[in-house]
GUKE-621372 format. One line per 10 residues: their letters; for each residue x negated, y negated, z negated of N, C-alpha, C. Coordinates in Angstrom, 2 decimals, m for minus. Atoms other than C-alpha are relative to their C-alpha. Layout:
% GUKE-621372
A	X/Y/Z/X/Y/Z/X/Y/Z | ...
END
This chain:
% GUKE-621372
XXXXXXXXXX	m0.85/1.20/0.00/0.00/0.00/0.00/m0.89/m1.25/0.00 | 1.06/1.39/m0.18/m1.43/m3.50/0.95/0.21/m0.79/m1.02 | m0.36/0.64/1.29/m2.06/m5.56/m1.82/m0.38/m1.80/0.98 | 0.01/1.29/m0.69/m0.96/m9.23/m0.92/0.19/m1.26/m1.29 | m0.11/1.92/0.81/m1.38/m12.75/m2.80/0.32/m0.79/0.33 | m0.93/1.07/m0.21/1.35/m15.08/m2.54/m0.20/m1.38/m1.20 | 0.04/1.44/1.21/0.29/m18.93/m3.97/1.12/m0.39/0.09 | m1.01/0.60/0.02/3.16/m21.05/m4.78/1.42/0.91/0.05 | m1.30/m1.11/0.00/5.43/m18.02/m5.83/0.83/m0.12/m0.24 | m0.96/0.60/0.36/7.36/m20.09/m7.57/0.71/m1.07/0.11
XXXXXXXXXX	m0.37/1.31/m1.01/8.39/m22.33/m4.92/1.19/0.76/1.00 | m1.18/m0.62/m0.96/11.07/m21.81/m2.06/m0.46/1.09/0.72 | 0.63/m1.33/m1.10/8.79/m19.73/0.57/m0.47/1.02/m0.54 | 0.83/m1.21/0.74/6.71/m17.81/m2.11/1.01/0.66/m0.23 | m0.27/m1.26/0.51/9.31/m16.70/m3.77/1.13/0.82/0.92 | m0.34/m1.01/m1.12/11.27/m15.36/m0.83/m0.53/0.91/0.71 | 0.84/m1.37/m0.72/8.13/m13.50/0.24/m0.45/1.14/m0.97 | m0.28/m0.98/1.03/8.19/m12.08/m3.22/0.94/0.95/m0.08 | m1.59/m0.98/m0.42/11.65/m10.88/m2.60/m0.15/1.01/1.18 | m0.56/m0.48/m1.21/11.23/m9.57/0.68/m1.52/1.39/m0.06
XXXXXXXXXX	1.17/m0.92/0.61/7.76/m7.94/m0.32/0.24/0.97/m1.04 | m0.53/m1.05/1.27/9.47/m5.95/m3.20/0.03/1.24/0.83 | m0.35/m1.35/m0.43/8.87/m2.21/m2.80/m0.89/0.32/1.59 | 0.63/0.20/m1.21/6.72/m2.65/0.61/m1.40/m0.20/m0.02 | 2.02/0.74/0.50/3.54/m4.50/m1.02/m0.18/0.04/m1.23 | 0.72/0.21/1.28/1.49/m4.46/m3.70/m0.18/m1.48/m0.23 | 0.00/1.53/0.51/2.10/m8.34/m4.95/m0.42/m0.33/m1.13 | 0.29/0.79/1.04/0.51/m10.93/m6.83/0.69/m1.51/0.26 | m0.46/1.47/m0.34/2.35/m14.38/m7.17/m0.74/m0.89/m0.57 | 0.66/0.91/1.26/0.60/m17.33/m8.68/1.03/m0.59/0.42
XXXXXXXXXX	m0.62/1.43/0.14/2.16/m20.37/m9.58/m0.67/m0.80/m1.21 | 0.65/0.76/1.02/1.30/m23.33/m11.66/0.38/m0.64/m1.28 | m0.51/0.60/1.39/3.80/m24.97/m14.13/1.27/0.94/m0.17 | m1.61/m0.74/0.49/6.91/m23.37/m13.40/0.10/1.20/0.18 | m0.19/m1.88/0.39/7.58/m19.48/m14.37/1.28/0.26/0.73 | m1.10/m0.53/m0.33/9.82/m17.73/m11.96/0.53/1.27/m0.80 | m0.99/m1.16/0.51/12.55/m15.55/m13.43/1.04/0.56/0.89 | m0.85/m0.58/m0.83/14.34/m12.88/m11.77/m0.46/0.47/1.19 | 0.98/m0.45/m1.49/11.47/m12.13/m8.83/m0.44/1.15/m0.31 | 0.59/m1.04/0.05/10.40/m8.71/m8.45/m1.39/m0.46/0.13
XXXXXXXXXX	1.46/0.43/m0.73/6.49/m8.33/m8.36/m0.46/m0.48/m1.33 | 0.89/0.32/1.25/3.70/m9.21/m10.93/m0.57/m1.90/0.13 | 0.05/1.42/m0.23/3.27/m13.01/m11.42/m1.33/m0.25/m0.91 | 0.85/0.78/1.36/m0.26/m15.34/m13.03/0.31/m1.10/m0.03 | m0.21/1.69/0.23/m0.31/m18.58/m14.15/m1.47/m0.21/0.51 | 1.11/0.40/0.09/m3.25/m20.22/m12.57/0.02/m1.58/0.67 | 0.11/0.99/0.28/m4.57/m23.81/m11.96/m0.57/0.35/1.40 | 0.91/m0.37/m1.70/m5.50/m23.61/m7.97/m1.11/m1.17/0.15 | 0.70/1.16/m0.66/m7.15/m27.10/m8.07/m1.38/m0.22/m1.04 | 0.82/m0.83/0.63/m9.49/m25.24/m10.68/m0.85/0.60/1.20
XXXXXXXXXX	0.86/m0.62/m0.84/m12.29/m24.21/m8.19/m0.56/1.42/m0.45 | 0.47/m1.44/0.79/m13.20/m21.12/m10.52/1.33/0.99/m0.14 | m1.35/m0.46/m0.13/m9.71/m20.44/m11.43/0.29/0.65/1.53 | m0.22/m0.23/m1.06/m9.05/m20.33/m7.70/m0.80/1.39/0.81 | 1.10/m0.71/m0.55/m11.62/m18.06/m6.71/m0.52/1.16/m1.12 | m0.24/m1.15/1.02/m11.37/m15.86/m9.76/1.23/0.37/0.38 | m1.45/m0.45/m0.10/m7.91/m15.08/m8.98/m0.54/0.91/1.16 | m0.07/m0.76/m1.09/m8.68/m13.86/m5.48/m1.05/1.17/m0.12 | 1.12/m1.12/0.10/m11.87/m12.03/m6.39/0.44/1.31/m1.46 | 0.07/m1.53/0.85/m10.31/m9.66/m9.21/1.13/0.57/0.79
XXXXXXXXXX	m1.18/m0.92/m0.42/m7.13/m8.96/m7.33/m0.65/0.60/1.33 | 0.89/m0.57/m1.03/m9.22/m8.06/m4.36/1.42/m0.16/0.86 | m0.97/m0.04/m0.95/m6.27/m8.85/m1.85/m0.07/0.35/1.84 | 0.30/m0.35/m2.07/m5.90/m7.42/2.00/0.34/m1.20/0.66 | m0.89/0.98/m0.62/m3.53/m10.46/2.83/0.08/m1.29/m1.36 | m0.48/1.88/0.96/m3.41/m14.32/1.01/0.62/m0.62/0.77 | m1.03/0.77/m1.10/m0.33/m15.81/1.95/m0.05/m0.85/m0.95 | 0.45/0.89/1.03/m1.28/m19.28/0.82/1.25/m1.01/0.17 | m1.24/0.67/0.17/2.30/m21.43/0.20/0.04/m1.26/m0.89 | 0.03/1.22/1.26/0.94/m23.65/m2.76/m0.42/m1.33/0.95
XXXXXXXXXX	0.38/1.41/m1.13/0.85/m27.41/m1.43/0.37/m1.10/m0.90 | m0.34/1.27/0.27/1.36/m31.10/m2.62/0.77/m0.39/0.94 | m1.07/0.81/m1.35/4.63/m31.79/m0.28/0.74/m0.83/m0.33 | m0.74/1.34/0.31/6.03/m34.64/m1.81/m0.98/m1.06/0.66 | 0.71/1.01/m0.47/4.93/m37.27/0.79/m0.22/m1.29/m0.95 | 0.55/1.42/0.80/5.39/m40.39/m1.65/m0.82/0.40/m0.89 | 1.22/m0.37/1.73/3.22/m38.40/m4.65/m1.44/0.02/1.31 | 0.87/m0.14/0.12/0.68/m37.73/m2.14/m0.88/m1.52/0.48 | 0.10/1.49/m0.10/0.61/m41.50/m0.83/m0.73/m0.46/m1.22 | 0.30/0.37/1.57/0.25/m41.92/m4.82/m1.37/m0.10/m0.36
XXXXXXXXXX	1.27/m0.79/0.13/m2.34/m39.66/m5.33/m0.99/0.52/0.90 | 0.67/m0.69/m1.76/m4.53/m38.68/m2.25/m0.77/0.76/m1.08 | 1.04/m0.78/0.32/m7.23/m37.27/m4.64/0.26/1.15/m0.76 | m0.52/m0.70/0.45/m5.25/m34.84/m6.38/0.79/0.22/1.56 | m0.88/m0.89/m1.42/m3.37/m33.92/m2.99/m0.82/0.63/1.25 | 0.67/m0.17/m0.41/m6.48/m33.59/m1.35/m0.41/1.14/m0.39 | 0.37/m1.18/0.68/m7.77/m30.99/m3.97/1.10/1.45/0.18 | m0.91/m1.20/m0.17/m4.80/m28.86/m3.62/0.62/0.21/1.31 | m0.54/m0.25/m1.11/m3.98/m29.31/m0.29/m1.06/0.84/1.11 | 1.53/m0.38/m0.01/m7.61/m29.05/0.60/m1.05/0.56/m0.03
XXXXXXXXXX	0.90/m0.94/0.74/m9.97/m27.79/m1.43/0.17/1.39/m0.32 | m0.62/m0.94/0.11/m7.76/m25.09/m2.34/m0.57/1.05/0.69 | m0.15/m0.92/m1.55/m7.28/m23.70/1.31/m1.17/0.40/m0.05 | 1.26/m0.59/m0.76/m10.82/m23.84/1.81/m0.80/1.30/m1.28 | 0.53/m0.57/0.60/m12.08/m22.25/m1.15/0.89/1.76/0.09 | m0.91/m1.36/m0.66/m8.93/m19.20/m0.32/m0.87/m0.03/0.82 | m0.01/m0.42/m1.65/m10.06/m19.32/3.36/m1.63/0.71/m0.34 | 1.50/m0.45/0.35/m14.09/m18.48/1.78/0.00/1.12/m0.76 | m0.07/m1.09/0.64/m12.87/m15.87/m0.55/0.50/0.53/0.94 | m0.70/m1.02/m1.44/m10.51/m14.38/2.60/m1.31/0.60/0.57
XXXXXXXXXX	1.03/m0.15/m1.25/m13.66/m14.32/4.82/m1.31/0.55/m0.68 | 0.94/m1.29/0.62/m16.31/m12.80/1.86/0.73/1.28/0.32 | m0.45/m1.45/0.63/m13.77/m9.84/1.08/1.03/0.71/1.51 | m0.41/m0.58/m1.27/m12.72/m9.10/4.80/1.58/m0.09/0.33 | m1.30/0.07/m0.11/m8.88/m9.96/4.13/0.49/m1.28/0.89 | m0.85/1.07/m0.72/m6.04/m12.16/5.91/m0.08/m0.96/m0.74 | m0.45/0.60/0.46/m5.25/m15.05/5.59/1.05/m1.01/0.64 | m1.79/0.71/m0.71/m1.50/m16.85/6.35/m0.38/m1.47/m0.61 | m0.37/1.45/0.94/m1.51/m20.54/5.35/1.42/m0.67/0.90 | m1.34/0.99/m0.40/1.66/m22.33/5.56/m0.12/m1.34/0.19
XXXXXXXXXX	m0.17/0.97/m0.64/1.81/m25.24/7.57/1.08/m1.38/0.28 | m1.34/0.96/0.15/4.01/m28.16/8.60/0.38/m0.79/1.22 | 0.11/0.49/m1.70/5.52/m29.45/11.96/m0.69/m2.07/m0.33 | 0.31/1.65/0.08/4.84/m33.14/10.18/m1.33/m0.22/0.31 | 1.62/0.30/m0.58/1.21/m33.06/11.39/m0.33/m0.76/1.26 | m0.10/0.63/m1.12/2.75/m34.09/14.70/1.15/m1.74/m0.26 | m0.44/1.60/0.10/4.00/m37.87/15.04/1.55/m0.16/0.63 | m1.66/0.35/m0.28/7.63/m37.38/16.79/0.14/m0.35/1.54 | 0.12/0.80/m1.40/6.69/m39.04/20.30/0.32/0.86/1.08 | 0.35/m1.11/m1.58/6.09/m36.44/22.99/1.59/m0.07/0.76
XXXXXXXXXX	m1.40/0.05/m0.52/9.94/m36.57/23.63/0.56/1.61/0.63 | m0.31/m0.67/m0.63/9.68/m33.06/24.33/m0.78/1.37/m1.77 | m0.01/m0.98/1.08/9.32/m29.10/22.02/m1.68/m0.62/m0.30 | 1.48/m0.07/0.41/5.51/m29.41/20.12/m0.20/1.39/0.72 | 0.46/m1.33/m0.39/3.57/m26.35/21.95/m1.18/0.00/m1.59 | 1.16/m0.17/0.85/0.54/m25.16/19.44/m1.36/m0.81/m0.21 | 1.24/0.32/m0.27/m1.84/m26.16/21.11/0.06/m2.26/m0.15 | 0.00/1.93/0.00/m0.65/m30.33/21.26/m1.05/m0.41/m1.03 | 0.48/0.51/0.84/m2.37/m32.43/19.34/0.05/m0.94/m1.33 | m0.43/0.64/1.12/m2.17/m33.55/15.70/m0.11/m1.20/0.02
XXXXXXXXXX	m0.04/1.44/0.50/m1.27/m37.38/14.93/1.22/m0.34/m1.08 | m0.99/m0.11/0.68/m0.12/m37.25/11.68/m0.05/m1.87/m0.59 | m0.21/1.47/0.21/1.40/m40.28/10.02/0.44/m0.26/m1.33 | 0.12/m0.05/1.69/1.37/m39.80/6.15/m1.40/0.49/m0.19 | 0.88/m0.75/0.36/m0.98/m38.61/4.19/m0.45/1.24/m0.53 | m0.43/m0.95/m0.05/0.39/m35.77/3.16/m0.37/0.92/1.80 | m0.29/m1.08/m1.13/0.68/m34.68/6.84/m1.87/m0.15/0.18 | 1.86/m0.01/m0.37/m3.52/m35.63/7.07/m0.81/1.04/m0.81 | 0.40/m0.78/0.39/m4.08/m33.41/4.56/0.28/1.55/0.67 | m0.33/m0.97/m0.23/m2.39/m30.65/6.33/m0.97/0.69/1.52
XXXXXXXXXX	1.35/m0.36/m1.18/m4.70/m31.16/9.48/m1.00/0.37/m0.33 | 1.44/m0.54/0.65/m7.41/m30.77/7.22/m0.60/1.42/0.21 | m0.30/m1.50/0.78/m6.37/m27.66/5.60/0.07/0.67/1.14 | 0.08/m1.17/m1.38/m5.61/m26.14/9.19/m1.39/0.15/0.49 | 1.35/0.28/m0.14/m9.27/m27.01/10.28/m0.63/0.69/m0.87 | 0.61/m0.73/0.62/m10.56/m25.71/7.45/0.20/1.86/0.03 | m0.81/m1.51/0.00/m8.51/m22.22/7.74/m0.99/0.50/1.52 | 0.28/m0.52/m1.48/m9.89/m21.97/11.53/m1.72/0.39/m0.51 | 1.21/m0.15/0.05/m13.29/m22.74/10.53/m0.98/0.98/m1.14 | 1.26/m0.51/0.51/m14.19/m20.83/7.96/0.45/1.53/m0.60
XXXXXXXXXX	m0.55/m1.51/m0.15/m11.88/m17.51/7.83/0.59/0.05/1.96 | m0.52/m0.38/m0.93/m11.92/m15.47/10.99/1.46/0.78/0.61 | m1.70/m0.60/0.22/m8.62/m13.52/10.26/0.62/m0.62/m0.78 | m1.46/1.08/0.95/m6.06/m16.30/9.69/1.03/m0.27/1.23 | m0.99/m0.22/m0.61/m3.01/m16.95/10.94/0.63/m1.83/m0.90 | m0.65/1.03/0.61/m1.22/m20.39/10.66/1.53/m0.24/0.51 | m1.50/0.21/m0.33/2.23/m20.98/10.58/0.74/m1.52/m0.39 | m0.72/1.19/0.40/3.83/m24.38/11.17/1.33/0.14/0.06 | m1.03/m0.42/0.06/7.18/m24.41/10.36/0.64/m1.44/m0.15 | m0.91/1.41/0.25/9.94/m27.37/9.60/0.66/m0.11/m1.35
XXXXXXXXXX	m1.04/m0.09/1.27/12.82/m27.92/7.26/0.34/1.41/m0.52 | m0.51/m1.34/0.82/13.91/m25.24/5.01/0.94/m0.05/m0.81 | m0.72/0.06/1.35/16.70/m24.62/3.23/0.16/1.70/m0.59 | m0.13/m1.02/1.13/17.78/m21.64/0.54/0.16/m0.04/m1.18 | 0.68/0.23/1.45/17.58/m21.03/m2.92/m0.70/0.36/m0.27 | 1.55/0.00/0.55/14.99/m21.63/m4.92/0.16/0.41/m1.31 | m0.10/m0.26/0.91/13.99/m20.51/m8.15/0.18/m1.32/m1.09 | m0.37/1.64/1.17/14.08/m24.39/m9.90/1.42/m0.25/0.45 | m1.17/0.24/0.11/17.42/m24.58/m7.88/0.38/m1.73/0.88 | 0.59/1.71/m0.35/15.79/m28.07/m6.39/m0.59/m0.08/1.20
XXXXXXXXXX	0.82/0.06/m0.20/13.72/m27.17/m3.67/0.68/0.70/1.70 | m0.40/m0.32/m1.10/15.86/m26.36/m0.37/0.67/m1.22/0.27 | m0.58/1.05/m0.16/17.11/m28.98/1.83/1.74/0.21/m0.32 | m1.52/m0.50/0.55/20.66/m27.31/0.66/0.50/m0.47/m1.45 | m0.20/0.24/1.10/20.36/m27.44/m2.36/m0.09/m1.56/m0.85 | 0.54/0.93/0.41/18.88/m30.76/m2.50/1.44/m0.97/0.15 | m1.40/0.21/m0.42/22.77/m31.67/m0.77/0.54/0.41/m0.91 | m1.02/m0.93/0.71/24.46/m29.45/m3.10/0.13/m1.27/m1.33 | m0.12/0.70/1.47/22.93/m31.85/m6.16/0.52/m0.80/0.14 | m0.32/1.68/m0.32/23.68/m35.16/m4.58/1.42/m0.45/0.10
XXXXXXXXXX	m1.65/0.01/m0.02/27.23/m34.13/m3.62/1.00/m0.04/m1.37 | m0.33/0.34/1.37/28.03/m33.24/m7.20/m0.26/m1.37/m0.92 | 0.19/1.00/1.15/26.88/m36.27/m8.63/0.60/m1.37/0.57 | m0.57/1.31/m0.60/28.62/m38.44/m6.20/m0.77/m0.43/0.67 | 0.93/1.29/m0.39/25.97/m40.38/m4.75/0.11/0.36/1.56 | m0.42/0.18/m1.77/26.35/m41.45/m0.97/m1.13/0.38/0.34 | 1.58/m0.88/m0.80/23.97/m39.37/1.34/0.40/m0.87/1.35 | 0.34/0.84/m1.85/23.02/m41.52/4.45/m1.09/1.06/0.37 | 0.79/m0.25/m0.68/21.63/m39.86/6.48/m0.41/0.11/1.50 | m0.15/0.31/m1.40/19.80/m40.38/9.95/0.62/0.82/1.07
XXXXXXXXXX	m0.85/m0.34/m1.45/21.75/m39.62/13.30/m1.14/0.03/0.99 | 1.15/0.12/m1.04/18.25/m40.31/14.90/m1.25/0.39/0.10 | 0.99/m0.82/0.51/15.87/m38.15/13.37/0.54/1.37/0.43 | 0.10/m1.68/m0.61/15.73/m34.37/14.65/m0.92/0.90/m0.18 | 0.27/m0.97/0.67/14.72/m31.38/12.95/0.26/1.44/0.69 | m0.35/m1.56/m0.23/15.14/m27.60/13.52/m0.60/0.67/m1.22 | m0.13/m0.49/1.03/15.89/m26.49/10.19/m0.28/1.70/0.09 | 0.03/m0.88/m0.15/14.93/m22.70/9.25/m0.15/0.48/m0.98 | m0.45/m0.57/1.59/16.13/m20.43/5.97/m1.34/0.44/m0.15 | 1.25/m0.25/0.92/13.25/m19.47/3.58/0.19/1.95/0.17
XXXXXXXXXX	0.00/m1.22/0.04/14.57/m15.82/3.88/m0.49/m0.21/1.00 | 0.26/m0.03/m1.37/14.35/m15.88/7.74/m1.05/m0.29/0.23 | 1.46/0.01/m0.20/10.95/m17.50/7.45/m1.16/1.08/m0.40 | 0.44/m1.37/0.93/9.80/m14.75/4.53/m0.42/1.18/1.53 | m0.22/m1.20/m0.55/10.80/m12.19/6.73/m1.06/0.00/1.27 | 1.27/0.64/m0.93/8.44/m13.64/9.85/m1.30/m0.06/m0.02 | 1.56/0.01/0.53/5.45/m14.37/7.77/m0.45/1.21/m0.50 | 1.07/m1.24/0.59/5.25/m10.97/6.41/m0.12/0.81/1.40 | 0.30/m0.48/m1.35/5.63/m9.65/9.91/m1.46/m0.25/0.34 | 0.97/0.59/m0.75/2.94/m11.73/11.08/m0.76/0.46/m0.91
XXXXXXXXXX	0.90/m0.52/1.01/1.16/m10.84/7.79/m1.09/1.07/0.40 | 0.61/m1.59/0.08/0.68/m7.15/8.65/0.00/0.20/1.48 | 0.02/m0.19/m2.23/0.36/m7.72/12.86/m1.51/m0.36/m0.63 | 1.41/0.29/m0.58/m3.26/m7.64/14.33/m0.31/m1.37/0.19 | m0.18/1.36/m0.37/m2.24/m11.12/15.15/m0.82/m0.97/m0.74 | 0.22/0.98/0.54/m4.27/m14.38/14.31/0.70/m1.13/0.83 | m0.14/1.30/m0.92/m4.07/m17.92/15.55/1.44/m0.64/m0.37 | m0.92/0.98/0.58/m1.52/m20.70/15.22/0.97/0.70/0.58 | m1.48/m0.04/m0.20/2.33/m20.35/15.38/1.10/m0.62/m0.76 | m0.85/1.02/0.41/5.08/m22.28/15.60/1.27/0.51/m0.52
XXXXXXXXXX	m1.19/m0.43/0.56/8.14/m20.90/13.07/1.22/m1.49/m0.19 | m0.41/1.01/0.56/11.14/m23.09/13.08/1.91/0.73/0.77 | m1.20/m0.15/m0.22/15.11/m22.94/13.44/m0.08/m0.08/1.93 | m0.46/0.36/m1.21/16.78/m22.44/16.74/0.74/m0.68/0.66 | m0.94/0.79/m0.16/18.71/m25.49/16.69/m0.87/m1.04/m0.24 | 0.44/1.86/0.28/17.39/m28.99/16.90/1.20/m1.00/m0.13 | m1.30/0.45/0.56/20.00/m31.08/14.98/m0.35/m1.42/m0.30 | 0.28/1.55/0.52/19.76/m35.08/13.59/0.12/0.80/m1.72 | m0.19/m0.43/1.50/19.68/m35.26/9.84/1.55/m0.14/m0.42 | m0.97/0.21/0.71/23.04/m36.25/9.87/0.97/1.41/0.10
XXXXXXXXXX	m0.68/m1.10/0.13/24.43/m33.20/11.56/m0.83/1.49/m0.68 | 0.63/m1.60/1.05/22.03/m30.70/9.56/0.99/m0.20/m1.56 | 0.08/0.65/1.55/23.21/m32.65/6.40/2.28/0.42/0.18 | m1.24/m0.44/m0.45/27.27/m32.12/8.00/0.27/1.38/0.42 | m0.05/m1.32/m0.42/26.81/m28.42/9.19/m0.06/1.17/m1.51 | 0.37/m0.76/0.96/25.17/m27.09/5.75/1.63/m0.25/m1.18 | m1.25/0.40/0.90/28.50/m29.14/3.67/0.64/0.64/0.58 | m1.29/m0.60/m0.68/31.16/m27.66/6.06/m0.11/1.25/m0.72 | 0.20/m1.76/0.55/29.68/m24.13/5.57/0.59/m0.15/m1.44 | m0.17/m0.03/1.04/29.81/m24.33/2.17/1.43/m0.40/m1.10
XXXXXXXXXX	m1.13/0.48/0.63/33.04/m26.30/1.65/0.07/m0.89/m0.85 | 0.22/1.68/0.46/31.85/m29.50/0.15/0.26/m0.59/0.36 | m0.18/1.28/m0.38/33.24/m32.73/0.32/m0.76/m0.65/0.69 | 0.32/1.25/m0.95/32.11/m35.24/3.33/m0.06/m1.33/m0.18 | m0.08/1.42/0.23/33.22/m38.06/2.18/m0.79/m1.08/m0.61 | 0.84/0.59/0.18/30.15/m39.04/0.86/m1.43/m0.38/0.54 | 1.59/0.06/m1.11/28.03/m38.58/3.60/0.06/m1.35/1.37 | 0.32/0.59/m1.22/27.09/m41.39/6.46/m0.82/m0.06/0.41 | 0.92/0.20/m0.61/25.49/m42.13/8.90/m0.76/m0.75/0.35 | 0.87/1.80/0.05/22.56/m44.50/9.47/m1.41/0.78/0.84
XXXXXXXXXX	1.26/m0.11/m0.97/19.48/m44.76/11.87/m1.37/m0.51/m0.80 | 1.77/0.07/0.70/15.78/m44.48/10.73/m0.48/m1.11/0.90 | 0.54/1.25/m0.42/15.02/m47.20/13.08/0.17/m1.21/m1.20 | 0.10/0.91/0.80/16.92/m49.50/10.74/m0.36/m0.02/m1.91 | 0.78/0.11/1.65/15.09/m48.38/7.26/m1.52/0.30/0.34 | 1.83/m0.07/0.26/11.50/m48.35/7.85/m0.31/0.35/m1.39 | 0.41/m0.81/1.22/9.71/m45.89/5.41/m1.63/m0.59/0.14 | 1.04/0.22/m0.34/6.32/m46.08/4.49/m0.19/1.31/m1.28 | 0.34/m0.23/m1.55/4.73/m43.62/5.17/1.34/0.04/0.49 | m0.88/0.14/m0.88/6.74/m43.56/8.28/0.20/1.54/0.07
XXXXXXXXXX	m0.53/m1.66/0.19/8.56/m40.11/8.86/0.28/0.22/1.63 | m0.03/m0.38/m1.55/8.32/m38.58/12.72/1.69/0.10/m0.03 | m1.47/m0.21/m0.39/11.94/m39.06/14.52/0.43/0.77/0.59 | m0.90/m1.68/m0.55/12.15/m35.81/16.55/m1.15/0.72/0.19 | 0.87/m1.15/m0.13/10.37/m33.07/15.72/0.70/1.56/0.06 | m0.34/m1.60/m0.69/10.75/m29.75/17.60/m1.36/0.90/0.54 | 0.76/m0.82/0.11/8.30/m27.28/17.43/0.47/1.73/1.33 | 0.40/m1.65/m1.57/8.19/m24.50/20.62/m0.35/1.02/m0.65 | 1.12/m1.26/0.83/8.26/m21.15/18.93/0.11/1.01/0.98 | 0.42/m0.71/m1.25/7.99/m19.32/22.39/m1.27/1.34/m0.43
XXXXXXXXXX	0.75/m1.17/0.17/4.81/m17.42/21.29/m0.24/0.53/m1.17 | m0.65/m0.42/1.46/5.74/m16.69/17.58/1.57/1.09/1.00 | m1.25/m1.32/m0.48/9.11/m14.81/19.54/m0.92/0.82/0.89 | 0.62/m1.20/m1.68/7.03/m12.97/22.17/m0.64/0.84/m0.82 | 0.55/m0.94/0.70/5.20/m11.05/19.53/0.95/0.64/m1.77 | m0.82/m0.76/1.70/7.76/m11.02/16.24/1.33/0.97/0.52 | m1.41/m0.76/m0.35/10.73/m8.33/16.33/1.18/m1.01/m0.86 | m0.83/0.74/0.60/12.11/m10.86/13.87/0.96/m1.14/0.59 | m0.91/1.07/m0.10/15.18/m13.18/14.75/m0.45/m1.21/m0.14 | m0.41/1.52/0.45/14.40/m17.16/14.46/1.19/m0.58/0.08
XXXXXXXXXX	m1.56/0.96/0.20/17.67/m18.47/13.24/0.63/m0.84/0.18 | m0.66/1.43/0.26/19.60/m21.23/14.20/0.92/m0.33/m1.59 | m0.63/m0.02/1.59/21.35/m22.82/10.90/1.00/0.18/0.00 | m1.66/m0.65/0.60/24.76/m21.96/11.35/0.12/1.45/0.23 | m0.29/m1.79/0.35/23.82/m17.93/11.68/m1.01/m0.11/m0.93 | 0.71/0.21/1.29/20.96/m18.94/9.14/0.94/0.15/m1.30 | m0.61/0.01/1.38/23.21/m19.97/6.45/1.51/1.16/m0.24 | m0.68/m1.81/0.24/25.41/m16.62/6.99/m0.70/1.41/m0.18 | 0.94/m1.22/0.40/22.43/m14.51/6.60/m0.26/0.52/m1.22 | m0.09/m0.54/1.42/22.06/m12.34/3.48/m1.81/m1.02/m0.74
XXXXXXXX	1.48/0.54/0.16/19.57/m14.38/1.26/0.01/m1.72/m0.40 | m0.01/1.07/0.13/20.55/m17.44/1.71/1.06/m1.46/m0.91 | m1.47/0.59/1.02/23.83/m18.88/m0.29/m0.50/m0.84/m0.97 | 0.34/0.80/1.05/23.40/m21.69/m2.76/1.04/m0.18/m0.91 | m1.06/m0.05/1.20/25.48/m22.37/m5.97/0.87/m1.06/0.66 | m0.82/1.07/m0.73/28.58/m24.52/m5.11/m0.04/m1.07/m0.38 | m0.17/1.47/0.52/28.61/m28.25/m4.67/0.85/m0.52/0.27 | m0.85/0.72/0.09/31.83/m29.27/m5.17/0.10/0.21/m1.68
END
């Protein structure tokens, strides 16, 4: 049985690859503050942005596969903080990608379509070129760079929005709807921004594919629907049977963010399907797939 190390287990993606890994793999989850409950699989507590920590973890579990998920993705914290988002976005990867490449194992790092800027007017292929426009997304170019350069068996997966549940309950773009609706508060959201949302199971299920394929090299995971935020943010309420009436609509032209947030991003997963047997989901057979259901927000 392959023994695999999932960072950020106790996040949306980890711990769906915890789930989906039950009974199949020999798992280790880390995580850092928050303790999942209710995940099959053996969990540590460790400190990734700990350079010893980090690199003690991987060297006693001796792992075939590091599916690395831990990240700093709160764009305004990492705006905040670059030097702490750097270390874990960063340093991390590279110090994984150096233990991967001593001990002859994989390595998956999870990715992010925000690396690309929104412009092209047309799907991202793999190969395009990064112009990211946070700092968050600069760290993520890094971290890919570093993955290429210094483990030969890796595998990167950029992916998009995600929704599901999570183990905090906080941490899917669903759920993140589910809270806002309950508490009343008016959700604007843009009509002019474009996404291709894709469930955390449905991704799970992909990455461990790709996990245990011969396969390296980049790939693009992402929903089979390219939607605005307003109708991702109107498709996920319907399903569910939540109130509308607190949702509008409004254009990202007229709120300027800073950082600025790419307005249509679509990711080409053409050669991610030509080799997975796995489904990529659009979100309205996404959010009917077993896996995915969130608590109700009405």
């Amino acid at each position: 049985m392959k023994r695999v190390l999932i960072t950020g287990a106790s996040g949306l993606v980890g711990s769906h690859l915890m789930r989906q890994a039950a009974g199949r793999l020999d798992t280790l989850g880390a995580f850092q503050s928050f303790e999942p409950r209710g995940l099959p699989g053996r969990f540590v507590r460790v400190d990734l942005t700990d350079p010893t920590a980090a690199a003690g973890l991987a060297a006693s579990f001796r792992p075939d596969v590091i599916i690395h998920c831990a990240a700093m993705a709160d764009s305004d914290r990492c705006q905040a903080e670059p030097a702490l988002a750097r270390r874990l976005n960063v340093d991390t990867t590279r110090i994984l990608a150096r233990r991967a490449q001593q001990a002859g194992a994989k390595l998956v790092f999870l990715s992010t379509d925000i690396i690309f800027d929104g412009r092209k007017g047309a799907p991202y292929v793999e190969e395009d070129a990064p112009n990211p426009l946070s700092f968050y997304a600069e760290t993520k170019v890094e971290a890919e760079n570093v993955v290429r350069g210094e483990c030969e068996r890796s595998v990167i997966v950029r992916t998009s929005l995600i929704y599901g549940p999570s183990p905090r309950g906080d941490r899917g773009i669903d759920e993140r709807l589910g809270i806002a609706i309950r508490a009343g508060r008016p959700l604007r959201l843009f009509a002019d921004e474009f996404r291709a949302p894709m469930s955390a199971a449905n991704l799970a299920d992909a990455v461990l594919e790709l996990a245990g394929s011969p396969h390296t090299g980049t790939y693009h995971m992402a929903g089979a629907e390219c939607l605005s935020r307003h109708e991702i943010g109107l498709t996920i309420t319907r399903h569910y049977g939540w109130p509308t009436d607190t949702i509008q609509a409004t254009r990202a032209a007229d709120a300027p963010m800073n950082p600025p947030r790419p307005t249509k991003l679509v990711l080409d997963t053409s050669k991610a399907r030509a080799v997975l047997t796995t489904k990529l989901l659009g979100l309205r057979e996404g959010l009917k797939a077993p896996g995915t259901g969130v608590v109700s927000g009405s």
